[in-house]
Residue, then its C-alpha position, 0 to 999 in steps of 0.5 A: x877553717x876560719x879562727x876566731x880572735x879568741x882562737x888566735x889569741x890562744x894559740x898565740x899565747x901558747x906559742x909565746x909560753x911554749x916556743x919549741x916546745x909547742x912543737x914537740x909535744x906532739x912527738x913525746x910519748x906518754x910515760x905511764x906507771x905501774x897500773x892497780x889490778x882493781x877492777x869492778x863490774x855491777x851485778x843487776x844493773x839492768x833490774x829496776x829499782x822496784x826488783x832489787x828493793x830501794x835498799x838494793x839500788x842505793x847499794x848499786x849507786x853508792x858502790x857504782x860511784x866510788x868505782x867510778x871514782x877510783x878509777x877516774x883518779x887512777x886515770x888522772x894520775x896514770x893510765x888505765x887500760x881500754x877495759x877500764x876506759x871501759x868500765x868507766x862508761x859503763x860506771x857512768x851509765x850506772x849512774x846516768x840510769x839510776x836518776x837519783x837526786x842530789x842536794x845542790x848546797x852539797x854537790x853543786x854549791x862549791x869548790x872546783x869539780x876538775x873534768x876526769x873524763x869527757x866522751x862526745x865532741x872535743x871540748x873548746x879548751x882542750x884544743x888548746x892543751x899541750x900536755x905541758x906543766x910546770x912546778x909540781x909536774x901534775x897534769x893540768x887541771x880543767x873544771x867548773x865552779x858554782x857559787x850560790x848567789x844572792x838571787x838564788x842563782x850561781x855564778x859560775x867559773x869554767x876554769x881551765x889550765x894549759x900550762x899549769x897555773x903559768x897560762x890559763x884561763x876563766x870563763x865565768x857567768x851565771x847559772x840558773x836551773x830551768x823552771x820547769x823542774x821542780x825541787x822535792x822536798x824531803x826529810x832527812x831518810x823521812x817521809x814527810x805529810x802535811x802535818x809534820x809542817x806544824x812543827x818548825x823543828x821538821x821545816x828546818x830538817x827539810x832539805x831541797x833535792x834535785x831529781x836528775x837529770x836537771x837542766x840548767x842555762x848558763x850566761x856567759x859574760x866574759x873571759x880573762x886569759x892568764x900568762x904568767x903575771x899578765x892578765x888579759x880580759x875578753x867580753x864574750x857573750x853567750x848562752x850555755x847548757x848544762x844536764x845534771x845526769x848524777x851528783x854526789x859530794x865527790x862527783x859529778x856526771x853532766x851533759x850538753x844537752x844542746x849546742x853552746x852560741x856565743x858572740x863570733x862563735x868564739x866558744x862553740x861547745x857542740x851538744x853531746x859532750x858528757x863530762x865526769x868531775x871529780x871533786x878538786x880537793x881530792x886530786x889536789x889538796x893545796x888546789x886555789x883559783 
């Protein structure tokens, strides 16, 4: 198998931070604490919306989420047994299926969202985590970072740490979502009609929504690997996909939906690979880029 430069650029790197250590890792077992007996599972979740009333579902999704929540920072902070891995498939596929609509001011538009949990094709960057941290001890931290932009668009962060903050890396470029799909417009629990439009108080209560899932096209432009102090930037071009399944203001669930391309197939993210994210404040708090 044929490295690219950014490949040996890394490994490299995590040999000149690891040393030894590199080495080892592989060898040292995982120390897990004492696991939460907490375990839910969804009722009616094979009915539609219309058999279990509109109320019903948004019950089904609000308690689906904050399981899956749960159990995603109970993964990240221990380790959950094989029936839990489990139920956060079967969470996520809660969530997936009831194709809800989210705002993307409040759940796309923001801080960090770290990756939790991912099932499909091995991501790019985790083949070069190590398990390793320093400092606090916490595990490190992968994630994606959307901010609205004068042109209406985003420009987006993938951020990803493989030895803590001592040696990561960013990889930023724009986003934008596919045209094809439609914003709905809707009042806050209202339905609107045309003549609620005379009055500027409505128009103001109005708030864009996004129906899942939603497609969006990502431009990469370059990446800045980080060792210690010393920073190294990298011109890479190359044009991703992302599928918005569910969000919410804690989580996120995405998909690839097609293969990433980029110049010397330096990042080749393969379409299958679906991510859960969670809010990074909520793993945490003292968290900065």
């Amino acid at each position: 198998m044929k490295l690219s430069s950014v490949e040996i650029f890394v490994i490299l790197a995590a040999l000149y931070t690891n040393g030894p250590l590199f080495f080892a890792s592989a060898f040292i077992p995982n120390i897990c604490s004492g696991q939460s007996q907490r375990c839910w599972t969804i009722s009616n979740t094979s009915k539609k919306s219309s058999e279990v009333g509109l109320g019903a579902t948004r019950n089904i999704v609000k308690a689906a989420s904050g399981d899956l929540l749960f159990l995603l920072l109970k993964r990240f902070n221990s380790q959950t047994t094989g029936e839990e891995d489990k139920e956060i498939e079967n969470l996520m596929g809660v969530l997936q299926d009831s194709r809800t609509s989210f705002d993307p001011e409040k759940c796309l538009n923001g801080p960090l969202y770290a990756a939790l949990y991912q099932s499909g094709p091995q991501p790019f960057w985790e083949r070069f985590d190590f398990g390793l941290s320093f400092g606090n001890g916490r595990k490190n931290i992968k994630g994606q970072q959307y901010l609205k932009n004068a042109e209406g668009n985003y420009d987006v962060l993938n951020y990803a740490e493989f030895v803590g903050k001592f040696f990561s890396v960013e990889a930023v470029g724009t986003c934008r979502k596919n045209r094809d799909q439609d914003l709905i417009a809707v009042d806050k629990g209202i339905m609107l009609n045309p003549f609620l439009k005379l009055f500027k108080n409505a128009e103001r209560s109005v708030s864009s929504l996004v129906k899942c899932p939603a497609d969006y096209t990502i431009q990469a432009t370059g990446v800045t690997f980080q060792i210690f102090d010393n920073k190294k930037d990298i011109d890479i071009q190359g044009t991703g996909y992302m599928r918005m399944l569910y969000a919410d203001e804690n989580l996120r669930i995405l998909t690839s939906p097609k293969d990433t391309t980029s110049s010397g197939n330096a990042v080749d993210e393969k379409a299958g690979l679906t991510v859960a994210q969670v809010r990074v404040n909520l793993i945490d708090p003292d968290f900065r880029i």
